[in-house]
C-alpha positions, 0 to 999 in steps of 0.5 A: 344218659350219665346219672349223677348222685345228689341229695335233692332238696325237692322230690315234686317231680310232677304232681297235680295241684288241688286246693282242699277246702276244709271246715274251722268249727270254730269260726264257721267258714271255710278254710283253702289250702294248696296241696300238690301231695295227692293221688287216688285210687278207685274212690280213694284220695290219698293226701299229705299236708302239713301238720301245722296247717289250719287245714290239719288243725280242721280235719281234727274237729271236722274230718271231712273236705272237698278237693278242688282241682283248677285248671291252669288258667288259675295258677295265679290265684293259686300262687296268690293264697300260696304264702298264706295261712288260716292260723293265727300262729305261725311256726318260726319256718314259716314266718322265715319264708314270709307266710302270713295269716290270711282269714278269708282266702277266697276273697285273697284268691279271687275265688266263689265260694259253692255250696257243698252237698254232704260235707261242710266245707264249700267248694271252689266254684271256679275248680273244674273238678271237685270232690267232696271227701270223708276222711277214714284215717289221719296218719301223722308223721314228724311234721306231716299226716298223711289222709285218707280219705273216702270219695262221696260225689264228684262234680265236674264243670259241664264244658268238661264233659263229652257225655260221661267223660271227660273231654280230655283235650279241653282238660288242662290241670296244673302240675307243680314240676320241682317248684314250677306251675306247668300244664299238659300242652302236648298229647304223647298217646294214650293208655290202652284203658283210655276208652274206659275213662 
């Protein structure tokens, strides 16, 4: 391997996407923002979103949301509210790379929205995972926050599952490699944890 030394202007080298559903308290609905910025640990989520995204914006007056993970038959719905957002005002940037105001982005994406249990915000019914969230902390950083957050219950679409688990071959969610949608479609091994999963 010969490494070359450059200045990338994108560090997604493969993260999940989720969509967040968060609750705007002033209209009483529920807004849907793509995140590829996430990761957890045991029942914590870690998550960075924009600081001027409604999904901000909500978290301030509503600190709770629910994680939607789609599978990849759903990249097109994700991609279709990707240019959209659920505030009114739009900062100069994004109005250059062609963001709109969107109100209702589940009907803009196609997607059902489903009653939650212990937060406001509904989840995406198509998402064969999902994650109702307590937020513990908001970080803010320059034009971004960093959230953490505390897992209240999960669901996951029966097909998924081979008893308590998850059927790991029928699991096929989309990653966002250096700006392309992509999924896993090559099983390379397994961790020697796998069992416990």
């Amino acid at each position: 391997m010969a490494h070359i030394k450059t200045q990338l202007n994108s560090l997604y080298y493969g993260f999940p996407v989720a969509l967040l559903t968060s609750w705007d308290q002033k209209t009483g609905t529920t807004n849907i923002t793509p995140v590829s910025s996430v990761w957890s640990l045991s029942d914590q989520v870690v998550l960075g979103i924009s600081q001027n995204s409604k999904c901000f914006d909500n978290l301030q007056n509503t600190p709770e949301l629910v994680l939607n993970v789609p599978d990849r038959q759903l990249w097109t719905q994700v991609e279709a509210i990707a240019k959209t957002t659920g505030k009114k005002s739009l900062p100069e940037y994004k109005k250059k790379r062609g963001y709109h105001y969107c109100s209702n982005k589940f009907e803009l994406g196609g997607f059902t929205a489903d009653h939650s249990l212990f937060v406001k915000p509904e989840k995406i019914k198509e998402c064969g995972i999902q994650v109702e969230l307590a937020v513990n902390k908001i970080n803010s950083r320059t034009d971004f926050a960093i959230i953490e957050a505390q897992v209240l219950t999960s669901y996951v679409d029966s097909c998924l599952l081979d008893g308590q688990h998850i059927a790991h071959a029928k699991w096929n969610p989309i990653f966002y490699k250096f700006r392309e949608y992509c999924t896993d479609n090559q099983s390379l091994g397994f961790n020697f944890r796998f069992n416990e999963h």
